[in-house]
C-alpha positions as CSV (number, residue, x, y, z in Angstrom):
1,X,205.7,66.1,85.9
2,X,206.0,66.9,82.1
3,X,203.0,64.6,81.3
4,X,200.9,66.5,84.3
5,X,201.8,70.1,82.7
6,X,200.6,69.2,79.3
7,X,197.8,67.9,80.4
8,X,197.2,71.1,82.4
9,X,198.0,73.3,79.0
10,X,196.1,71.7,77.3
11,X,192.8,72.2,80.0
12,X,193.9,75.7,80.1
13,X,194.3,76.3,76.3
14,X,190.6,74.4,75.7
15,X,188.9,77.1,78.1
16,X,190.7,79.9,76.4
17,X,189.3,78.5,72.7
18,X,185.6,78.2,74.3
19,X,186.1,81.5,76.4
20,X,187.0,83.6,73.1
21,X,184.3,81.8,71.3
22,X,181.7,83.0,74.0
23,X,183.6,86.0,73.6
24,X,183.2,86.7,70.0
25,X,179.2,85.7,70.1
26,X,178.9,87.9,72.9
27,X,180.6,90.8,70.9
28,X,178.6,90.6,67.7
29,X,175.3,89.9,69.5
30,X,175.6,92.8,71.5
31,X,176.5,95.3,68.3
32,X,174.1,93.9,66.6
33,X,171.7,94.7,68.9
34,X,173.2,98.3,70.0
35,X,173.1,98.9,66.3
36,X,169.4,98.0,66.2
37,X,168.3,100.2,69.1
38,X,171.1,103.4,67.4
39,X,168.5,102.7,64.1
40,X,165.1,103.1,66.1
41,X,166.3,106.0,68.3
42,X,167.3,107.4,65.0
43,X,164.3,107.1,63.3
44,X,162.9,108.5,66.2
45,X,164.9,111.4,65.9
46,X,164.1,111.8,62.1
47,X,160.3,112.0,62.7
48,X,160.9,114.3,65.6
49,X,162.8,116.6,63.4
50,X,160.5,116.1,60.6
51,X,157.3,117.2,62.6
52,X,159.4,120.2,64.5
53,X,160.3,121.4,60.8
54,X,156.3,121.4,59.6
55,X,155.0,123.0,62.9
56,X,157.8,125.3,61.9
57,X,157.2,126.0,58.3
58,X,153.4,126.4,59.2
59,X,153.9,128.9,62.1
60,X,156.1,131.1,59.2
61,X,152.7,130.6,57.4
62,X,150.7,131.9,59.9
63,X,152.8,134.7,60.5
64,X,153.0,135.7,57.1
65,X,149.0,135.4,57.2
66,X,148.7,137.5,60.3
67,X,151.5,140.3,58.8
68,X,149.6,140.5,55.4
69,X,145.6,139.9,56.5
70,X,145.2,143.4,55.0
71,X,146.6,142.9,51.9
72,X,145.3,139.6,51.7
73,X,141.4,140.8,52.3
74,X,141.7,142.9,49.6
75,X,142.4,140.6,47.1
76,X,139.6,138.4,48.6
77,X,136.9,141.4,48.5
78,X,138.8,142.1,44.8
79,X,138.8,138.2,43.3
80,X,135.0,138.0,44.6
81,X,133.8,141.0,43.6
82,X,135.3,139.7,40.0
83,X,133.5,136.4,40.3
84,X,130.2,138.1,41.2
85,X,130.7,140.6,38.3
86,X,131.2,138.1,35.0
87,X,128.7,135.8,37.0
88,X,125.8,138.0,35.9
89,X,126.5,138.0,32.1
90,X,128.7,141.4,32.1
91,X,132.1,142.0,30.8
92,X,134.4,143.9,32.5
93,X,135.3,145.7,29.4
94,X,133.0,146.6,26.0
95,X,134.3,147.0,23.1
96,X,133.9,149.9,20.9
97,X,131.6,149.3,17.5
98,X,132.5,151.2,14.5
């Protein structure tokens, strides 16, 4: 009987060795692989977050615009009207001859 049980233990401790090597494989492929996907859906996120943050820095733009057009027309009318002026040959201000 003794020679029947070590043979048995010995079956029984081979499967164990190949079922925790399986085991182990098993375990790193799979992080390895949930760690790939975590990266991508990450990166996902990152652009996401990146393209929600422009549309909002551009839409405090545009607000700012839409708040200030006045303001802002004025020193368009203003900054031509200066273009237009030296343009022609004059100077905005003569000096005084002695």
């Amino acid at each position: 009987m003794a020679i029947t049980t070590a043979i048995n233990d010995l079956l029984s401790s081979i499967y164990e060795l190949l079922a925790s090597v399986f085991g182990t494989v098993y375990a790193v492929i799979h992080s390895v692989i949930v760690a790939l996907l975590g990266f991508v859906r990450g990166l996902f996120n990152l652009i996401g977050d990146v393209v929600s943050g422009m549309v909002d820095v551009a839409g405090g733009v545009g607000k700012f615009v839409a708040g200030n057009a006045a303001i802002l027309a004025v020193g368009a009318i203003a900054a031509f009207a200066y273009v237009r002026y030296t343009a022609q040959g004059q100077r905005l201000a003569n000096k005084k001859t002695q």
